[in-house]
Structures are given as C-alpha cells and as structure tokens.
C-alpha positions in Angstrom: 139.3 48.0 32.1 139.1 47.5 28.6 141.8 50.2 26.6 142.2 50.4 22.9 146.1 51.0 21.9 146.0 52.9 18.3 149.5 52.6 16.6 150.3 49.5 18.8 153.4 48.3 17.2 155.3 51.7 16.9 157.7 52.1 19.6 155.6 53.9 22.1 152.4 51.7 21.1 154.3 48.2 21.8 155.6 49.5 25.2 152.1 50.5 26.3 150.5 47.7 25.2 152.6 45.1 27.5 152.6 47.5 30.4 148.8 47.9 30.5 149.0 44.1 30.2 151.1 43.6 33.0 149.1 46.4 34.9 146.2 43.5 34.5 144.0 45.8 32.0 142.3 44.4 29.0 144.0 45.4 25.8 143.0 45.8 22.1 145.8 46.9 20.1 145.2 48.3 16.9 147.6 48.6 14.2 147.9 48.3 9.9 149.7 45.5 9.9 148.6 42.8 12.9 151.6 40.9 11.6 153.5 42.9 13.2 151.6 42.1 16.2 152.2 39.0 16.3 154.0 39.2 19.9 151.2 41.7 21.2 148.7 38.4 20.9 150.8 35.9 22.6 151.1 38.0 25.9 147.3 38.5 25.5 146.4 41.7 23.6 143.7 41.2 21.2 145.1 42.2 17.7 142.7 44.4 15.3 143.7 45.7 12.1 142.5 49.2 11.6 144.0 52.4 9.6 143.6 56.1 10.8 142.9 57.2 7.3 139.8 54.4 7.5 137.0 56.1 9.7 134.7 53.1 9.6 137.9 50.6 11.1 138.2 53.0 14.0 134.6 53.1 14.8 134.6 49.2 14.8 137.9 49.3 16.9 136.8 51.8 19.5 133.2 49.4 20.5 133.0 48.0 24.2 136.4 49.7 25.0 136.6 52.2 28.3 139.2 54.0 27.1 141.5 55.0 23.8 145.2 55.3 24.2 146.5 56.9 20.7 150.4 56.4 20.6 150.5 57.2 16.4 151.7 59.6 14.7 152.8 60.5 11.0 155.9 62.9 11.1 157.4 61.1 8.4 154.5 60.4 6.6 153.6 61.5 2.9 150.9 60.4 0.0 147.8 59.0 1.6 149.3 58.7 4.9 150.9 62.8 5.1 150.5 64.2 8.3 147.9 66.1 7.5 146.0 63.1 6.8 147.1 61.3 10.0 148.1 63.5 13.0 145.2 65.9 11.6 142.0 64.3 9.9 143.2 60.9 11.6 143.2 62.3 15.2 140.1 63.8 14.6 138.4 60.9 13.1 139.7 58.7 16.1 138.5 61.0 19.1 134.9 61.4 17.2 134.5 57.6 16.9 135.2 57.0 20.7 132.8 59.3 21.9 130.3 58.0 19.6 131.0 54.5 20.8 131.0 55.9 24.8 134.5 55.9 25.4 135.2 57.5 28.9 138.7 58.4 29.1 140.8 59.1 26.2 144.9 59.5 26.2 146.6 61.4 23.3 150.2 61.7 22.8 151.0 64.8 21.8 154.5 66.8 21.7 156.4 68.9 23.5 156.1 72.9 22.3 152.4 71.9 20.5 151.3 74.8 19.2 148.3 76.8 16.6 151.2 79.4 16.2 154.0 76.8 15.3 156.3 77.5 11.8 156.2 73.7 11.6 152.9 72.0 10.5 153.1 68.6 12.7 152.9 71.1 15.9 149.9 72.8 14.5 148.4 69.9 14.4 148.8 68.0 18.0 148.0 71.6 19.1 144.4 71.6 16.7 144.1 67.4 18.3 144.3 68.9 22.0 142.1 71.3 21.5 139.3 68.5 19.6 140.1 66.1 22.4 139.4 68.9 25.5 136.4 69.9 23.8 135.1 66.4 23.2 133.0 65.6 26.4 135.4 62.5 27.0 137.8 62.3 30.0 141.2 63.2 28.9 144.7 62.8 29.5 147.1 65.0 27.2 150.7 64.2 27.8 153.1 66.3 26.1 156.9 64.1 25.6 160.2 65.4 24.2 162.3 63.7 21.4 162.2 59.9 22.0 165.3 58.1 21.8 164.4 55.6 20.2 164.2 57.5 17.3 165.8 61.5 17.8 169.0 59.5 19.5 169.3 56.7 17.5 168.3 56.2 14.6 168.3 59.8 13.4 172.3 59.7 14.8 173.2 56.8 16.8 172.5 54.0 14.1 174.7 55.5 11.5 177.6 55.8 14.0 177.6 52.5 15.0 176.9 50.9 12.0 178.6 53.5 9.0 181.4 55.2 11.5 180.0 58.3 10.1 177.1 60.5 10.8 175.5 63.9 10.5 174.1 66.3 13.0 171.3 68.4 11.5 172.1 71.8 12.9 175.3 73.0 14.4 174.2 70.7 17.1 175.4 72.5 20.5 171.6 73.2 22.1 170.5 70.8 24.6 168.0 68.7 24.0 166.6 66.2 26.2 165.5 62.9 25.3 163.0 60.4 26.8 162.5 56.9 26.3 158.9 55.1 24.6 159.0 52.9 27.9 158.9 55.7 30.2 155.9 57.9 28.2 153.6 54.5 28.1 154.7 54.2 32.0 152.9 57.7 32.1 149.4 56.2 29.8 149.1 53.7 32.9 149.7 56.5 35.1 146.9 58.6 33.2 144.4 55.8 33.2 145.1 54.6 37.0 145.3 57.9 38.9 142.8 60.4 39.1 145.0 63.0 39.2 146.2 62.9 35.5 142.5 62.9 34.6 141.2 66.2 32.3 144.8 67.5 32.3 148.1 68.2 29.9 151.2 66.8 31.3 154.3 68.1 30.2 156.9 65.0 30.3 160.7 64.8 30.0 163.8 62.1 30.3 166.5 63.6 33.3 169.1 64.3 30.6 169.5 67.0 28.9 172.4 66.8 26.2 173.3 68.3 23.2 173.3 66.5 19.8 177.3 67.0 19.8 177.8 65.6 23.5 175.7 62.5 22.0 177.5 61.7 19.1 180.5 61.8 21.8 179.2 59.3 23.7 178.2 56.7 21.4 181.7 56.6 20.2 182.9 56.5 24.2 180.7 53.4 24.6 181.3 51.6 21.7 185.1 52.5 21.4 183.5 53.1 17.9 185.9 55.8 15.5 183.5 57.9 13.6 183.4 61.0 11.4 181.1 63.5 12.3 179.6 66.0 9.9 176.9 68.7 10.2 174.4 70.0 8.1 174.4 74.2 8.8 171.1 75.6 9.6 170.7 77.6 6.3 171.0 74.3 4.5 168.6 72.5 6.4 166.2 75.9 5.7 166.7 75.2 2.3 166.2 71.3 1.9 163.1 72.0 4.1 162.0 74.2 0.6 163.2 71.9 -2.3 162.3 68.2 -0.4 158.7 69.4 0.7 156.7 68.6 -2.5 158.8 65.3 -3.3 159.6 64.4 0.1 157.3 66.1 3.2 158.3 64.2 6.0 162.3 64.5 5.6 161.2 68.0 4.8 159.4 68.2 7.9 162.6 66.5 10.0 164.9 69.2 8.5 162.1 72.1 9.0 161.9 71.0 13.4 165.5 70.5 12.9 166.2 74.1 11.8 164.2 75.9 14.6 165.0 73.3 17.5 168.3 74.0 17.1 167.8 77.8 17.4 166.7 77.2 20.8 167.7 75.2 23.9 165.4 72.1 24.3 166.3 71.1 27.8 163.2 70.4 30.0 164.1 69.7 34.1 161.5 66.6 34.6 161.9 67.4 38.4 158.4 69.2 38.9 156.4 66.3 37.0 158.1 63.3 38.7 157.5 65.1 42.3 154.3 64.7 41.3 154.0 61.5 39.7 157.3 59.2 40.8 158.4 57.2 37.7 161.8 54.9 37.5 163.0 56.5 34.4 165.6 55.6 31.9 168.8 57.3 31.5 170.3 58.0 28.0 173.6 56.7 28.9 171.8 53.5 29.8 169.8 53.2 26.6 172.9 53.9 24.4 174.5 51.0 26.3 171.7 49.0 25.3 171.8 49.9 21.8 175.7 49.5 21.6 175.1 46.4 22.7 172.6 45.2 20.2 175.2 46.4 17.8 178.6 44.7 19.1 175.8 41.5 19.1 175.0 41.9 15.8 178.0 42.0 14.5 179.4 39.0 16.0 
C-alpha cells in the first residue's frame, strides 16, 4: 500500500510515518522542509517537499499513492500560513487533489469538539474539512484526538517548569482535561488503513487520563523534584489577549481564545468505548512526563 504522510515531520506526522513503515506499507512523507526529514529517508520513507498553501505540489505529491494520511495543521499559524489558509483552503486543496489523482482512502486528523457552530475559528474549520472529506467520493477515516501531550502538556506548561522553575496555567486550570500522545493517534492511522471497520467513519479518540492543568503542573514538579512557581492567567484576561493579540498575533490569539472556553468546561473523555472496540497499548501521561523529565535531567548534565 502506497500512503502519502502530509505534515510528516510534525509530531503526529513523524510517528505515523515510522509506524506505517514498520507496519511494511510504502511511505511518501511530505513535508516543507525535507531537511527535516532527513531520518524519515534512512528508515525508508521517500521524502517530497510540498506546501499546503501550493496546490500544484500536492497534486504532484498525491500521484500513484492509495491513500493520504493528513497529520498537519496550523493552530499557530499566521501570514501566509494562518489557519485559514492551512487547516481551511489547505485541507480543501489536499482532499481535491487526491481524488483527482484516484486516491481510495483518505485519513484526516481532525479535533476533538469540531464544530460549524464553534466560537473558535480552528474548530470551524476541521468541522468545514469533515464535511469536504465525507462528501468527497473517497474512503474516509475521520479521527477526532484530544490535546496532545506533546504539545498541551509540555510545551505549553511542562517545558517551562523544568527548564525556567516557573510557569503559567492559562485559565484557573481546575477542569480536566485529558491528554493523548502523537504515537498513540498515528497507532489509530494504521488502525484506519488496516481494518475495515474504521473505514467511512469518525472516531472519537482519547489518552486514559484525565487530569486537570493544576494536577499536572503538580506532577512535573513530583517527578523531577523540580521547585517551581506557578502562576495563572484568569479567564477574563485570556478573553481579552484573545481581542488585542488577534490582528498582530492570531495563533497565540487563537491558544488563549480555546484556552478561555476549554477551561469553562470539563475536557475529560473515558477512551473505554473506542479501545473496546479497537485495542490499542496506550501511553500514560505519567509515563510520558517521565520521559520528558528525563530528557531534561539529561540535558542538563
């Protein structure tokens, strides 16, 4: 099976690419910047440069493959590469060219509470991109994943604790949340491309912790032994930065808009239902803040 990986050296992107490797498909990964890539090529991906905001490099990207894997995303993004441009017009672009080049089974990453009637722009759009993909004609997989840890654990909190002893929570930071790892979601793309079962369906996906951003800041400084100061940034204020950053700065402004409504509500998700279904090994978050306090007390000599 030949799969195209879009956004192949982001965090999800990389993990997919080396399982579908290891799961013996044939891989093109697809990324901005194949220098990045670099590690991709030497287990046996083949390396194409192509841009979401360049409709011509997905079309030449998406030939000869049987299926499209789209792990990127833009939340952050801003100038050329807003998410409008990306997550929007990007998505779109993407799931036109692989039905033009025969693409049978598409996978798109979307998010967790996608939806046309979202305050927040980013989940207007994955709701807009499910609804381009369904209509499409191409086999599709939709898979719907919490906050990753890689980035809503670590380094949007984590990071700073370790490295700074200081952090802050955006929000009062007492709803739980629940967090899943970029190995686990791609462990779901092989999942969507080997068992019929995922096939023309939305999965909703979640980690088996549900913790609030408090509790988390908590146990960093438990596993690294770590003193840090802990500050918050109140809901009104986050409202407000989400006003005065969004023409200079729209993807902070975006990370402070989610931040304000996610932590109006609780954000736990019980992952028992979808692993019933579909068994996965899955990674706790004490485990991967082990791993990450270990990188640290390595770094550091």
């Amino acid at each position: 099976m030949n799969v195209l990986v879009v956004g192949a050296t982001g965090f999800m992107g990389r993990e997919t690419v080396q399982q579908l490797l290891a799961a013996g498909m044939r891989v093109r990964a697809m990324t901005r910047t194949p220098e990045k890539a670099i590690d991709l090529q030497k287990l046996g991906a083949e390396v194409v440069q192509g841009d979401l905001i360049d409709p011509l490099s997905l079309a030449r990207a998406c030939q000869g493959m049987y299926a499209v894997v789209s792990a990127a995303h833009s939340l952050l993004g801003s100038g050329k590469y807003s998410s409008a441009a990306v997550d929007d017009t990007g998505q779109r672009a993407l799931i036109d060219a692989a039905k033009a080049a025969g693409v049978k089974h598409f996978v798109f990453t979307s998010i967790l509470g996608a939806s046309p009637d979202s305050p927040v722009d980013f989940m207007r759009y994955k709701a807009a991109i499910e609804q381009h993909l369904q209509s499409s004609g191409m086999d599709y997989t939709i898979l719907r994943p919490p906050a990753f840890m890689e980035w809503h654990a670590h380094i949007f909190l984590g990071k700073d604790i370790l490295e700074k002893g200081k952090a802050n929570i955006l929000g009062k930071g007492e709803v739980l949340t629940n967090f899943i790892a970029a190995s686990d979601v791609a462990k779901f793309v092989v999942i969507a491309l080997t068992d019929p079962r995922a096939c023309n369906r939305i999965l909703e996906i979640g980690g088996l912790d549900n913790i609030s951003k408090n509790d988390l800041a908590k146990m960093y400084i438990r596993l690294s032994g770590r003193e840090a100061k802990i500050g918050h940034l109140p809901p009104p204020m986050l409202r407000l930065m989400s006003i005065l950053l969004k023409p200079f700065q729209p993807g902070i402004s975006r990370v402070m808009l989610v931040s304000y409504y996610n932590d109006r509500e609780n954000q736990a998700f019980d992952a028992k239902k979808i692993l019933a279904e579909f068994p996965v090994d899955m990674l706790r978050l004490e485990n991967f803040v082990k791993a990450r306090v270990e990188e640290w007390k390595a770094a550091a000599g």
